[in-house]
VMD Tcl script that builds the backbone (N, CA, C; Angstrom):
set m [mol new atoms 501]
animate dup $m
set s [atomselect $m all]
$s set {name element resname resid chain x y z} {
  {N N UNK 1 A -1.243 1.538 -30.374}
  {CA C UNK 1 A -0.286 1.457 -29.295}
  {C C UNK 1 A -0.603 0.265 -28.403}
  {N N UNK 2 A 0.279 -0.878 -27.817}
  {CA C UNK 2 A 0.245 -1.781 -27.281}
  {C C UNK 2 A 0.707 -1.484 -25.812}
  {N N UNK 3 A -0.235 -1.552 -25.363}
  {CA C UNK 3 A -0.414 -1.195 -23.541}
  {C C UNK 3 A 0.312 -2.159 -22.676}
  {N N UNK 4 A 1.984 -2.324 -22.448}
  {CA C UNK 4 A 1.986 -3.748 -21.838}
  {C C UNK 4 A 0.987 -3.718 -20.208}
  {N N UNK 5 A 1.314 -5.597 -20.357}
  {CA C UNK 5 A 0.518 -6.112 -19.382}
  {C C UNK 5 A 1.550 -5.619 -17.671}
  {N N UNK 6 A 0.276 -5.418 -16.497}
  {CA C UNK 6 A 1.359 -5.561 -15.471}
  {C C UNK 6 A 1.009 -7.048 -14.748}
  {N N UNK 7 A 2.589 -7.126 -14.568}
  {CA C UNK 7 A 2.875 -8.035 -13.697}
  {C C UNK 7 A 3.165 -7.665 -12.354}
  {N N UNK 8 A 2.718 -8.737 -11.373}
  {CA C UNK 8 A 2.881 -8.794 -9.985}
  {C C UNK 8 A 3.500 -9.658 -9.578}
  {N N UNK 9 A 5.056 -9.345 -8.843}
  {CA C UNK 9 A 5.303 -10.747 -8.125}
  {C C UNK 9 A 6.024 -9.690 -7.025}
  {N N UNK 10 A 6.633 -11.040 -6.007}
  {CA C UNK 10 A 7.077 -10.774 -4.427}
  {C C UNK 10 A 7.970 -10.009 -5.029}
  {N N UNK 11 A 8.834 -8.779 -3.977}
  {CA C UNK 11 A 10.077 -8.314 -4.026}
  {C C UNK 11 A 11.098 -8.744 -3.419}
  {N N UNK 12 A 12.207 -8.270 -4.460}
  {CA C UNK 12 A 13.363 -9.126 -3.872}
  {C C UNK 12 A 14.598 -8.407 -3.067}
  {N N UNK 13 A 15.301 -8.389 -2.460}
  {CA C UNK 13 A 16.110 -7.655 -1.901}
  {C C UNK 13 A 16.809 -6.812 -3.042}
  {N N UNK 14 A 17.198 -7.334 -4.132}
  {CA C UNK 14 A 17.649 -6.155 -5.002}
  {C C UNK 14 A 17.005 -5.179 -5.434}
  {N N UNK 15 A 15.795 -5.617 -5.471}
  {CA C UNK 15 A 14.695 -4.224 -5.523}
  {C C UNK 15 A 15.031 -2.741 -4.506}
  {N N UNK 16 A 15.936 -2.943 -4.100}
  {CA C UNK 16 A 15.885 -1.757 -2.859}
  {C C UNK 16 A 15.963 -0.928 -3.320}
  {N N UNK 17 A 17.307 -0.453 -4.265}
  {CA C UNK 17 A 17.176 0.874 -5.019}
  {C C UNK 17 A 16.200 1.666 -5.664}
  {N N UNK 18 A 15.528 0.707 -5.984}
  {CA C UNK 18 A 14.577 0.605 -7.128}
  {C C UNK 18 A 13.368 1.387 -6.535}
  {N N UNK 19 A 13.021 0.628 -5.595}
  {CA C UNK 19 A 11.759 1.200 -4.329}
  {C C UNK 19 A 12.099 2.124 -3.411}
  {N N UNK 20 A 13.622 2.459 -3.591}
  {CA C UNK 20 A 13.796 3.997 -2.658}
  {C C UNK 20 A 13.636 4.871 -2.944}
  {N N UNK 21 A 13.617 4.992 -4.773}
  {CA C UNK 21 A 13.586 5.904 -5.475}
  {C C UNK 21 A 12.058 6.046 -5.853}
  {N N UNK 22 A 11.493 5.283 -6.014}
  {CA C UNK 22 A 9.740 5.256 -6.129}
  {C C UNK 22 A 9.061 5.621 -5.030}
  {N N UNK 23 A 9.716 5.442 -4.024}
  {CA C UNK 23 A 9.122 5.891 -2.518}
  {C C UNK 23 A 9.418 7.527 -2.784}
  {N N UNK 24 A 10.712 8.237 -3.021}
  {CA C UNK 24 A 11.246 9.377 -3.148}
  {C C UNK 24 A 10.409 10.135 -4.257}
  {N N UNK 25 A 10.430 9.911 -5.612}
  {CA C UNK 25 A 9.382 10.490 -6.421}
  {C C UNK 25 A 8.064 10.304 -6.147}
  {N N UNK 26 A 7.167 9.945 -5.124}
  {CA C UNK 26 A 6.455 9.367 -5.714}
  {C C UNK 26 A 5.590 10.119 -4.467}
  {N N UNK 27 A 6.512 10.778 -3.362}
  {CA C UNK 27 A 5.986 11.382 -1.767}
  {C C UNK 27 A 4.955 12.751 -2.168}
  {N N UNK 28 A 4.082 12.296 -1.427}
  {CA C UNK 28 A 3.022 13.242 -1.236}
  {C C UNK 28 A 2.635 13.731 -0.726}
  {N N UNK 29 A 1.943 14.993 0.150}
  {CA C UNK 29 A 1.077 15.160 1.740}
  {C C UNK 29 A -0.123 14.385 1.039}
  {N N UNK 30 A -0.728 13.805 0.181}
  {CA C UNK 30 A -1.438 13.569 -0.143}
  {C C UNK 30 A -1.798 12.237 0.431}
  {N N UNK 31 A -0.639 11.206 1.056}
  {CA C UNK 31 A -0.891 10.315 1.300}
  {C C UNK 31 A 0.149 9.709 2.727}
  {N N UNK 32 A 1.345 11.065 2.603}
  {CA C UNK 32 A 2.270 10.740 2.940}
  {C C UNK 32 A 2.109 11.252 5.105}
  {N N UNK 33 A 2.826 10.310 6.100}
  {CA C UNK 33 A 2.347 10.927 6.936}
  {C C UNK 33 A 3.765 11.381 7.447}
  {N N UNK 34 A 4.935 10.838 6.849}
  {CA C UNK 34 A 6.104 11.161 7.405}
  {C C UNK 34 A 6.724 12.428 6.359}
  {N N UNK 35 A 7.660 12.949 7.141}
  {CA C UNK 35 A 8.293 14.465 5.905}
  {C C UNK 35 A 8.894 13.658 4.844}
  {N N UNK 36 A 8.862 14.726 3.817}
  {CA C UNK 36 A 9.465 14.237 2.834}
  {C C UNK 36 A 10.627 13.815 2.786}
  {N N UNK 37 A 11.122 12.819 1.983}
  {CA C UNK 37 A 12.496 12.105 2.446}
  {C C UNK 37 A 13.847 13.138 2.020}
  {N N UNK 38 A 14.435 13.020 2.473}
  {CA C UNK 38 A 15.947 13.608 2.124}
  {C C UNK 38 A 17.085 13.240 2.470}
  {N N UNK 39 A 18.652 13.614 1.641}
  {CA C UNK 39 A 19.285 12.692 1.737}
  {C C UNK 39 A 20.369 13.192 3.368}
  {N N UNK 40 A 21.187 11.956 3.803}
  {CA C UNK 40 A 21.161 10.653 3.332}
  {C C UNK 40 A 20.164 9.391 3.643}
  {N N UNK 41 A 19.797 9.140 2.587}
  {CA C UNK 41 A 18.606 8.089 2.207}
  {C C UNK 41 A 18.985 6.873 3.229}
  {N N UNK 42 A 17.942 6.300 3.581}
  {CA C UNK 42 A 17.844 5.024 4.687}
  {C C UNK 42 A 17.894 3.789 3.295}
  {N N UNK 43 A 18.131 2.898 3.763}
  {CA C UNK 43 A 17.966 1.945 2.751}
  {C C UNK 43 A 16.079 1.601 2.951}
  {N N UNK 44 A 15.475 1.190 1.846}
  {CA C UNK 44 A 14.435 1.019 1.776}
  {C C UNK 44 A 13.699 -0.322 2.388}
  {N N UNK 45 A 15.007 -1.226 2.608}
  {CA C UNK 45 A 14.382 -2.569 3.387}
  {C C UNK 45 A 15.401 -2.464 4.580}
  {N N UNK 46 A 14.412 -2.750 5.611}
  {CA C UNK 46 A 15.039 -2.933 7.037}
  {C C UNK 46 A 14.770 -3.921 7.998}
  {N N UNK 47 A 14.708 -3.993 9.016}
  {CA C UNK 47 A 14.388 -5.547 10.380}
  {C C UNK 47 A 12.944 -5.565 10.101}
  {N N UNK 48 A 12.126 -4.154 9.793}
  {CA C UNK 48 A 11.099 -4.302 9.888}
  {C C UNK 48 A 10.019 -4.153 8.383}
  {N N UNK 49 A 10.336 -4.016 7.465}
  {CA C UNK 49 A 10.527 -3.545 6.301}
  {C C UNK 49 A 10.917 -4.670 5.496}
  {N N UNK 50 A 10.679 -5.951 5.181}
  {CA C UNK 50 A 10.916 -7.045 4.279}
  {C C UNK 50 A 10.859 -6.817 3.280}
  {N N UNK 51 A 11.708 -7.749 1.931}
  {CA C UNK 51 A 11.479 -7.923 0.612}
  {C C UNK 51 A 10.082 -8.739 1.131}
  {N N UNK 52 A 9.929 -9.865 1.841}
  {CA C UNK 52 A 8.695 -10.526 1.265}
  {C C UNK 52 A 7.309 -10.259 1.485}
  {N N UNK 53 A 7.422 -9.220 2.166}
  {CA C UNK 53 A 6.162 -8.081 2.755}
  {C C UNK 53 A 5.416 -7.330 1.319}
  {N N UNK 54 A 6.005 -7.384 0.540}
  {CA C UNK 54 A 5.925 -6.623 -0.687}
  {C C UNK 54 A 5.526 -7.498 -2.029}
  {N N UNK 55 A 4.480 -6.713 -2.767}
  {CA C UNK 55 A 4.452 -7.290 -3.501}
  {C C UNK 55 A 4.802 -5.945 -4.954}
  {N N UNK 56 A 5.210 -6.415 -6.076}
  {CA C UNK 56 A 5.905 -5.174 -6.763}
  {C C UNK 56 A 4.866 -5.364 -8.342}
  {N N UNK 57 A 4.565 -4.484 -8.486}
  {CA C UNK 57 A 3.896 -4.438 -9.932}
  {C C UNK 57 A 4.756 -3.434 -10.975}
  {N N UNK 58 A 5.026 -4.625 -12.361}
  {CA C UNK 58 A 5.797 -4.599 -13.017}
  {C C UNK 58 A 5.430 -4.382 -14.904}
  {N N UNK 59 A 5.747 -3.135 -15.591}
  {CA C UNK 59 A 5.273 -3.099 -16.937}
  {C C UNK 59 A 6.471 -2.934 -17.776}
  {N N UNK 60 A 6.283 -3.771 -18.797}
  {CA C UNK 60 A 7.281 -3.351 -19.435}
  {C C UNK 60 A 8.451 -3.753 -18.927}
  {N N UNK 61 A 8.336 -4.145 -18.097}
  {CA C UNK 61 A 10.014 -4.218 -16.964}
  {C C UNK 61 A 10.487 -3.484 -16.562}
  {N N UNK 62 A 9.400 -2.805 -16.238}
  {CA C UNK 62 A 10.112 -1.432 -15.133}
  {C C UNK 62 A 9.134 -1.604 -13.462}
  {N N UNK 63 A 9.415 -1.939 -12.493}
  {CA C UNK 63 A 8.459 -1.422 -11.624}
  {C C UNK 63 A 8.107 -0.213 -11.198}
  {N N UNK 64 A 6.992 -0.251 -11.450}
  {CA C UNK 64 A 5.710 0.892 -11.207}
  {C C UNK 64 A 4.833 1.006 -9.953}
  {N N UNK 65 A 4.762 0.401 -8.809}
  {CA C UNK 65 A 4.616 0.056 -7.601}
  {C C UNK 65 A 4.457 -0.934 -6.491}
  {N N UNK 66 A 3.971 -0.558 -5.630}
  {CA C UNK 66 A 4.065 -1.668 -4.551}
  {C C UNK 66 A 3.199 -1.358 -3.824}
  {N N UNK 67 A 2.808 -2.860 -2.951}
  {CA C UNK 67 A 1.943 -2.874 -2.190}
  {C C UNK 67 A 2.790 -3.545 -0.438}
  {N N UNK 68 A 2.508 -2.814 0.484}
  {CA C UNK 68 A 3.153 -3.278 1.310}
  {C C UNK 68 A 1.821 -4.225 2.225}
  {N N UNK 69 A 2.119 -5.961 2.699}
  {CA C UNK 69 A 1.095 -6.381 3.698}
  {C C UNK 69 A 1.742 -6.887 4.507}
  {N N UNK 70 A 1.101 -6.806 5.868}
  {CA C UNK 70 A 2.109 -7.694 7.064}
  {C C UNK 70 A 0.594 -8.003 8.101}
  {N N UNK 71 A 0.911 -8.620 8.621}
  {CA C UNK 71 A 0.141 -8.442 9.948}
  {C C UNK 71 A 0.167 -7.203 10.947}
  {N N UNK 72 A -1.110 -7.012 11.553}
  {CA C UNK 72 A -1.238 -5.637 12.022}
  {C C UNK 72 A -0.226 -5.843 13.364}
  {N N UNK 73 A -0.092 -6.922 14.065}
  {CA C UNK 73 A 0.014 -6.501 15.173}
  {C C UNK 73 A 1.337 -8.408 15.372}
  {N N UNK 74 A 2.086 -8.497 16.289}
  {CA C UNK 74 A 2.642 -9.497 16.373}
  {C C UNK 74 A 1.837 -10.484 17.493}
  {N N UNK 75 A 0.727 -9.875 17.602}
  {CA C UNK 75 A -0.350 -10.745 18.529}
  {C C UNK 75 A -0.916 -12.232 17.756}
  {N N UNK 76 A -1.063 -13.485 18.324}
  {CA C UNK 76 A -1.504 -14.389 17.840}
  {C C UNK 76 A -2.914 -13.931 17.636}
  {N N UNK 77 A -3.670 -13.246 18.640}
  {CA C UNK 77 A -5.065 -12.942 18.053}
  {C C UNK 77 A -5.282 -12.160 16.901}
  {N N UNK 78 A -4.177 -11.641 16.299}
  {CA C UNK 78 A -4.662 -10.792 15.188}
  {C C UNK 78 A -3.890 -11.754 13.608}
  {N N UNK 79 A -3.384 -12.764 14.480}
  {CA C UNK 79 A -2.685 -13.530 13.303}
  {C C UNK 79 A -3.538 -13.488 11.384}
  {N N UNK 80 A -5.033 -13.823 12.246}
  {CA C UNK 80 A -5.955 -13.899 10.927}
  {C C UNK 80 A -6.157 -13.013 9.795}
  {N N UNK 81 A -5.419 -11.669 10.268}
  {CA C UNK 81 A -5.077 -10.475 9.725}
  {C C UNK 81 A -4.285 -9.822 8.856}
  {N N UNK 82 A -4.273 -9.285 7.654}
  {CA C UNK 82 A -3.377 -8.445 7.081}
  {C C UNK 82 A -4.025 -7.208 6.819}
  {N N UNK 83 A -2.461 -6.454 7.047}
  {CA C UNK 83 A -3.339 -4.892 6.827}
  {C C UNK 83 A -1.950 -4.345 5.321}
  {N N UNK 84 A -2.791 -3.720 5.019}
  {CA C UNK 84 A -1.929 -2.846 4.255}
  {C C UNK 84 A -1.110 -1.971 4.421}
  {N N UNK 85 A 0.048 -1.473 4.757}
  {CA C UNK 85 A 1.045 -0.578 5.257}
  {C C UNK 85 A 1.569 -0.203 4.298}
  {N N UNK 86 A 0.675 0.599 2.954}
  {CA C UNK 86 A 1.498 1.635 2.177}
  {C C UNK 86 A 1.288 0.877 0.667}
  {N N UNK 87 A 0.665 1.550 -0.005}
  {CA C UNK 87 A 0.495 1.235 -1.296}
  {C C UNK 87 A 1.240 2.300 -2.657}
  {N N UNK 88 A 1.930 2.019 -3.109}
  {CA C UNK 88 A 1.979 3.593 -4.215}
  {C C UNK 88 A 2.656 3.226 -5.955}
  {N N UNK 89 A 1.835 4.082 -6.425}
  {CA C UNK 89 A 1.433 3.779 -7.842}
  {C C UNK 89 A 2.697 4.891 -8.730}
  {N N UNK 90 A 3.763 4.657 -9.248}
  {CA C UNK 90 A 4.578 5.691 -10.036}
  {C C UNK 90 A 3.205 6.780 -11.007}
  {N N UNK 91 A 3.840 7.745 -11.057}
  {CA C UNK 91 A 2.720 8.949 -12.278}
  {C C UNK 91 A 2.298 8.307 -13.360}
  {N N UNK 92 A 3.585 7.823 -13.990}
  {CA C UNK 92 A 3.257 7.077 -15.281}
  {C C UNK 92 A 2.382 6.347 -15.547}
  {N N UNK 93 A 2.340 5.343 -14.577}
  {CA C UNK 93 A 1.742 4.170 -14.286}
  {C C UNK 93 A -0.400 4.450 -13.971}
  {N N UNK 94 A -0.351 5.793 -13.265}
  {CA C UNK 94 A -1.322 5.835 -12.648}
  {C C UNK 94 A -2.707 5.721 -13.889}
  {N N UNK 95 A -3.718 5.457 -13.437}
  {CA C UNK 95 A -4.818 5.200 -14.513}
  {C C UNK 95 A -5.232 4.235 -15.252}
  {N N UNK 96 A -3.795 3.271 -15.121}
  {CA C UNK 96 A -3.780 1.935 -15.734}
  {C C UNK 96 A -4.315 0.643 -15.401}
  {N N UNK 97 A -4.538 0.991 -13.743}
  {CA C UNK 97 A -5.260 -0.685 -12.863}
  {C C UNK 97 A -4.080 -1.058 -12.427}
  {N N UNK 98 A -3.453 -0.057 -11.674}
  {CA C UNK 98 A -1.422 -0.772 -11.425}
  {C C UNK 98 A -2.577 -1.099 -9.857}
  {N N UNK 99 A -2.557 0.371 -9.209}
  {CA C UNK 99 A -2.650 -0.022 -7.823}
  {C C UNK 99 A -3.868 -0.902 -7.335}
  {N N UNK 100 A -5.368 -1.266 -8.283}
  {CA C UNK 100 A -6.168 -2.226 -8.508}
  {C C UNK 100 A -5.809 -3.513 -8.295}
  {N N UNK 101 A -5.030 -3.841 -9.013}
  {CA C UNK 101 A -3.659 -4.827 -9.395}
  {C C UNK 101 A -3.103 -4.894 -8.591}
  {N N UNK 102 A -2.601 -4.655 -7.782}
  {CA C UNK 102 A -2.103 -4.562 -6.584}
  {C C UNK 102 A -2.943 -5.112 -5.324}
  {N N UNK 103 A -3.968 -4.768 -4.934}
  {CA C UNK 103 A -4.586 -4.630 -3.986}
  {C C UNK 103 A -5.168 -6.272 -3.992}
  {N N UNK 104 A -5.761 -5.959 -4.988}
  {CA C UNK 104 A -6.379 -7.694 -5.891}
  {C C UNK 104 A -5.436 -8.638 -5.585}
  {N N UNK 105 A -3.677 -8.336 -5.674}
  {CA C UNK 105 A -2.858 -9.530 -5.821}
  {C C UNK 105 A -2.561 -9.208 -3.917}
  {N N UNK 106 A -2.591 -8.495 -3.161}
  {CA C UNK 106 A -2.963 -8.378 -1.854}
  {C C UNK 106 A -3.579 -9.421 -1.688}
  {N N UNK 107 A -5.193 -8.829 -1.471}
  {CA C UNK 107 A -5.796 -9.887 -1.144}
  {C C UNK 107 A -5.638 -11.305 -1.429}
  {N N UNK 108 A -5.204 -11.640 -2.663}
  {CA C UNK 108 A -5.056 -13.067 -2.551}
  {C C UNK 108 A -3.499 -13.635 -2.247}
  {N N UNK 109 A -2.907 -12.987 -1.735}
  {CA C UNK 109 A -1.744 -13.561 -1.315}
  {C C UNK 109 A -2.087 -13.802 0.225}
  {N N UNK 110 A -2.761 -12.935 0.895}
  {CA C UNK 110 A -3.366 -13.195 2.069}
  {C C UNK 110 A -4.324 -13.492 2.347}
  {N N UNK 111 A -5.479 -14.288 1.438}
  {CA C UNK 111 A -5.929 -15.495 1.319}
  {C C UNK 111 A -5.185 -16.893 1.628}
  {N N UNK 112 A -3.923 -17.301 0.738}
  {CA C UNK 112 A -3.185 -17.734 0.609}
  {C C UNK 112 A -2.459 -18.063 1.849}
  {N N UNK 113 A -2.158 -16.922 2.599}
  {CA C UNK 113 A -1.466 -17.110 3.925}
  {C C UNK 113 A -2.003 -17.562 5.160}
  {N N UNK 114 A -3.491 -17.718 4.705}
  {CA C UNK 114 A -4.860 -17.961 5.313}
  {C C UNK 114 A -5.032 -16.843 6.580}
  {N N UNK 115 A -4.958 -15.587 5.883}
  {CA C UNK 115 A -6.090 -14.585 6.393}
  {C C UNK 115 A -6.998 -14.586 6.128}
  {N N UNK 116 A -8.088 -13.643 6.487}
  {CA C UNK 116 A -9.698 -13.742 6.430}
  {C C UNK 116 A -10.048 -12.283 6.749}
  {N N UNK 117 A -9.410 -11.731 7.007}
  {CA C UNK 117 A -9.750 -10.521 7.313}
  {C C UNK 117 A -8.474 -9.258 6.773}
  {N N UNK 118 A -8.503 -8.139 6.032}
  {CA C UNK 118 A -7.752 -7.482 5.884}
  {C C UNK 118 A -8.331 -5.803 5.974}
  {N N UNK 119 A -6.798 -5.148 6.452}
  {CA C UNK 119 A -7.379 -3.765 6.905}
  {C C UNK 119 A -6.605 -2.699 6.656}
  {N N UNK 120 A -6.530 -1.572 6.666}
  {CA C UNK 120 A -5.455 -0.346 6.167}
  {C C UNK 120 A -6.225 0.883 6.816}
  {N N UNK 121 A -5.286 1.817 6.904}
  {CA C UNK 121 A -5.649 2.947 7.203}
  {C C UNK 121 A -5.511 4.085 6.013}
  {N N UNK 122 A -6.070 5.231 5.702}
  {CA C UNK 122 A -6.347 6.126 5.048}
  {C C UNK 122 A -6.175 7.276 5.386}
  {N N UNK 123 A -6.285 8.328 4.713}
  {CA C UNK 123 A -5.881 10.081 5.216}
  {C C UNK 123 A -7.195 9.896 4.641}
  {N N UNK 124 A -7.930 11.316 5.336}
  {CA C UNK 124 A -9.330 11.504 5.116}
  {C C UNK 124 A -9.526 11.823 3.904}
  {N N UNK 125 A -8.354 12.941 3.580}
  {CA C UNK 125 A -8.409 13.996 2.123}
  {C C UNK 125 A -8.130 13.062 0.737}
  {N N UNK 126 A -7.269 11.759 1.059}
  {CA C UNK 126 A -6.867 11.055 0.395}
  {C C UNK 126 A -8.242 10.308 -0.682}
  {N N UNK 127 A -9.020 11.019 -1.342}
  {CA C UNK 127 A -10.353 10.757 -2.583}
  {C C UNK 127 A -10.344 9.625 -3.354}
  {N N UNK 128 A -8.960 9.583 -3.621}
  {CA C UNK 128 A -8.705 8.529 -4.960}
  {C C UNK 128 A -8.667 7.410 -4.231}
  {N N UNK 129 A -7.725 7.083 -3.317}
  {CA C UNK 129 A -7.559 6.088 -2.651}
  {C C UNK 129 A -8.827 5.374 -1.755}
  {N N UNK 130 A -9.291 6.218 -1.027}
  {CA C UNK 130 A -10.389 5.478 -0.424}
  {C C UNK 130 A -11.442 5.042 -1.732}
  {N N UNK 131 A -11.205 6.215 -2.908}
  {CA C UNK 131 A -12.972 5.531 -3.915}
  {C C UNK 131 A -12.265 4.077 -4.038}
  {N N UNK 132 A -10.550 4.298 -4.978}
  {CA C UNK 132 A -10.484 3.025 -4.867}
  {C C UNK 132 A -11.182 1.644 -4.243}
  {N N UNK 133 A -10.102 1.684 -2.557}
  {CA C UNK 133 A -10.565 0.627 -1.737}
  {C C UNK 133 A -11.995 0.360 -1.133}
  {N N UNK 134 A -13.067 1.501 -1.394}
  {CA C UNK 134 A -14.645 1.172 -1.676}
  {C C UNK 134 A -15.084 0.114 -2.460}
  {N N UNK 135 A -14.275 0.664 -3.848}
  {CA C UNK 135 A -14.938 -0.171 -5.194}
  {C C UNK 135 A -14.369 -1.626 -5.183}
  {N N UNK 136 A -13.015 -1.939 -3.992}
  {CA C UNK 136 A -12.664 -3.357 -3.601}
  {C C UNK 136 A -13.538 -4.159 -2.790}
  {N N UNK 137 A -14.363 -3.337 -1.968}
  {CA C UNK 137 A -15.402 -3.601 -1.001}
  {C C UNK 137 A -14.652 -3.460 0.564}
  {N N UNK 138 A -13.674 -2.683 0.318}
  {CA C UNK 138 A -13.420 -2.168 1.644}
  {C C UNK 138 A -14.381 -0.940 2.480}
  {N N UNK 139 A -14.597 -1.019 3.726}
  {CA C UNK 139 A -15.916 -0.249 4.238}
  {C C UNK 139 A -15.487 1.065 5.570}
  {N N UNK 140 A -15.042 1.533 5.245}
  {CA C UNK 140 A -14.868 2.352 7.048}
  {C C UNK 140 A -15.456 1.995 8.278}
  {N N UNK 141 A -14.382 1.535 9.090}
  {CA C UNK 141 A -14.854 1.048 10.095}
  {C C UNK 141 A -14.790 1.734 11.403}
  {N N UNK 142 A -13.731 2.753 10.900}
  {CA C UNK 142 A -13.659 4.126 12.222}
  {C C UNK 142 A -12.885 5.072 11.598}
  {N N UNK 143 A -13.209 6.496 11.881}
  {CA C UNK 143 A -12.685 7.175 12.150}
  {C C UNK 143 A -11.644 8.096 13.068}
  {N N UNK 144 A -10.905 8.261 12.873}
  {CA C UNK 144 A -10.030 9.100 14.023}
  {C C UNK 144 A -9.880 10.648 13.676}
  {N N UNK 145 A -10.643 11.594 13.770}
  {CA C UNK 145 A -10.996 12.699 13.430}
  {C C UNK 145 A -9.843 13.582 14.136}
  {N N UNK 146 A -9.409 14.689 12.979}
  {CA C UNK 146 A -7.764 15.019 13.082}
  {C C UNK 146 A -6.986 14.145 13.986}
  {N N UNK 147 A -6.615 13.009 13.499}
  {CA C UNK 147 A -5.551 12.497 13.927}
  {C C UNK 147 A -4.318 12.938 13.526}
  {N N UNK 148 A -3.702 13.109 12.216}
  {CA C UNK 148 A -3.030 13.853 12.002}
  {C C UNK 148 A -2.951 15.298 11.691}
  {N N UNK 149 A -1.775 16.124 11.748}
  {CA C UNK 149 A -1.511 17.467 11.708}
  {C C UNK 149 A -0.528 17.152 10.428}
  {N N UNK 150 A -0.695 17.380 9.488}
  {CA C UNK 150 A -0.038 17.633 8.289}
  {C C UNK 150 A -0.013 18.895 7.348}
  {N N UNK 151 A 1.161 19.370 7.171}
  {CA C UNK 151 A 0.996 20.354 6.318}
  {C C UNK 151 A 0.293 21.612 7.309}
  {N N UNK 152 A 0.235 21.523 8.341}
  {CA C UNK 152 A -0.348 22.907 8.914}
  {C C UNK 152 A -2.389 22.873 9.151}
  {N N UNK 153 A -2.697 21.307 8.506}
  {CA C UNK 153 A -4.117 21.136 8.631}
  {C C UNK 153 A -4.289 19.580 9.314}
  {N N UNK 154 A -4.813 19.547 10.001}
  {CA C UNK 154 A -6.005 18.532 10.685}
  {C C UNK 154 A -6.184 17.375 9.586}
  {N N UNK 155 A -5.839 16.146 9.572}
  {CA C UNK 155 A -6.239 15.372 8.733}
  {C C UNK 155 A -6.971 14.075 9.348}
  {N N UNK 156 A -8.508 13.469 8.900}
  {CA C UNK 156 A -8.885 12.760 9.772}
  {C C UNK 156 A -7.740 11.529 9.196}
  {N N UNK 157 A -7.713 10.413 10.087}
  {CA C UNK 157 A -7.467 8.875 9.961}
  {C C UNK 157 A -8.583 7.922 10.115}
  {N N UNK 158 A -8.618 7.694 8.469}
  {CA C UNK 158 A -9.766 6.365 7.958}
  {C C UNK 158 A -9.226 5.123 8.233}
  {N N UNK 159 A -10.207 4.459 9.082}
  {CA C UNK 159 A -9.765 2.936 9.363}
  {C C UNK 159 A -10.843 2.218 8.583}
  {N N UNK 160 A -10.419 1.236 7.300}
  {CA C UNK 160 A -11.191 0.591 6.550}
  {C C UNK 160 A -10.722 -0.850 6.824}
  {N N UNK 161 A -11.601 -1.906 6.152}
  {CA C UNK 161 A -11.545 -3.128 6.887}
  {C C UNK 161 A -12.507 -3.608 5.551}
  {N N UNK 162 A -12.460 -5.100 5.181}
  {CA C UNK 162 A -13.107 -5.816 4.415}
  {C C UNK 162 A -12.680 -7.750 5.003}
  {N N UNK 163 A -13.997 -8.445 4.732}
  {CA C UNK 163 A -13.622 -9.333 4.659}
  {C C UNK 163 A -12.991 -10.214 3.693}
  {N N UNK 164 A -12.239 -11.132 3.791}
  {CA C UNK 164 A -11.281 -11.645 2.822}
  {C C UNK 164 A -12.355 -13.217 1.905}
  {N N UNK 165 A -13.059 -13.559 2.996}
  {CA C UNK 165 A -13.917 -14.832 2.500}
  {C C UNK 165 A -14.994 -14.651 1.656}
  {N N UNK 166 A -15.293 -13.375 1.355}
  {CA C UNK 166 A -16.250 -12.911 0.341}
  {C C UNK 166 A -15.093 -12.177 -0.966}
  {N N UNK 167 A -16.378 -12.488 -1.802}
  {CA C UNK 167 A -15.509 -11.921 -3.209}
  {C C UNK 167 A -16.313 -10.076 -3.455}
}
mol reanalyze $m
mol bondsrecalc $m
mol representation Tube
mol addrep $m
């Protein structure tokens, strides 16, 4: 069996459908901090919400996820910055190095944009995801202990952080 390769490139505004519906299958308490979506559906790109914020990983020619990066804050002091605002991997896809792949083509797009520093937040319970962004060399840099109330339980908020000028 021949495993295709994934590809990563920017998203494009026609992608919207595409990523509303991957956002929709794809919702979790597992990761998710807003309720589950229902209709009628928002469009998936908005004022704040760019195609070029995104980067889309692609097999076969189907996309299989996305990585969302922007700057944390519209402050010039945090200019040097990208954080991650939402990563997610389709079922199919998962196990393969999609969201790896992802993170990897992250970072160097915001290299590229000449950041130096990049950061994301985490759900505490969230296992997979943080071993992930460990094994990227992302590090916890704070905690926010039950910050969220999800699902009827206390969930801490992981603030992780890595530098971008090291490999």
């Amino acid at each position: 069996m021949i495993v295709p390769e994934t590809l990563i490139r920017t998203a494009e505004r026609e992608d919207d459908d595409v990523l509303a519906e991957l956002d929709r299958v794809t919702w979790s308490p597992l990761h998710a901090v807003l309720p589950a979506p229902t209709p009628p559906y928002e469009p998936f790109f908005d004022e704040r919400h760019l195609p070029e914020d995104y980067l889309l990983a692609v097999r076969g020619g189907v996309v299989v996820g996305y990585i969302r990066i922007v700057p944390p804050t519209p402050l010039a002091a945090t200019a040097h910055v990208r954080q991650v605002q939402g990563l997610v991997v389709a079922e199919s896809a998962r196990g393969h190095g999609v969201a790896r792949a992802l993170l990897r083509a992250a970072m160097e797009k915001a290299r590229a944009d000449g950041a130096v520093r990049m950061t994301l937040r985490v759900l505490g319970h969230n296992a997979p995801a943080r071993a992930l962004y460990a094994s990227e060399g992302f590090a916890v840099e704070g905690v926010l202990p039950g910050e969220m109330f999800l699902a009827g339980a206390y969930v801490d908020d992981i603030l992780m952080g890595r530098s971008l000028t090291t490999t």
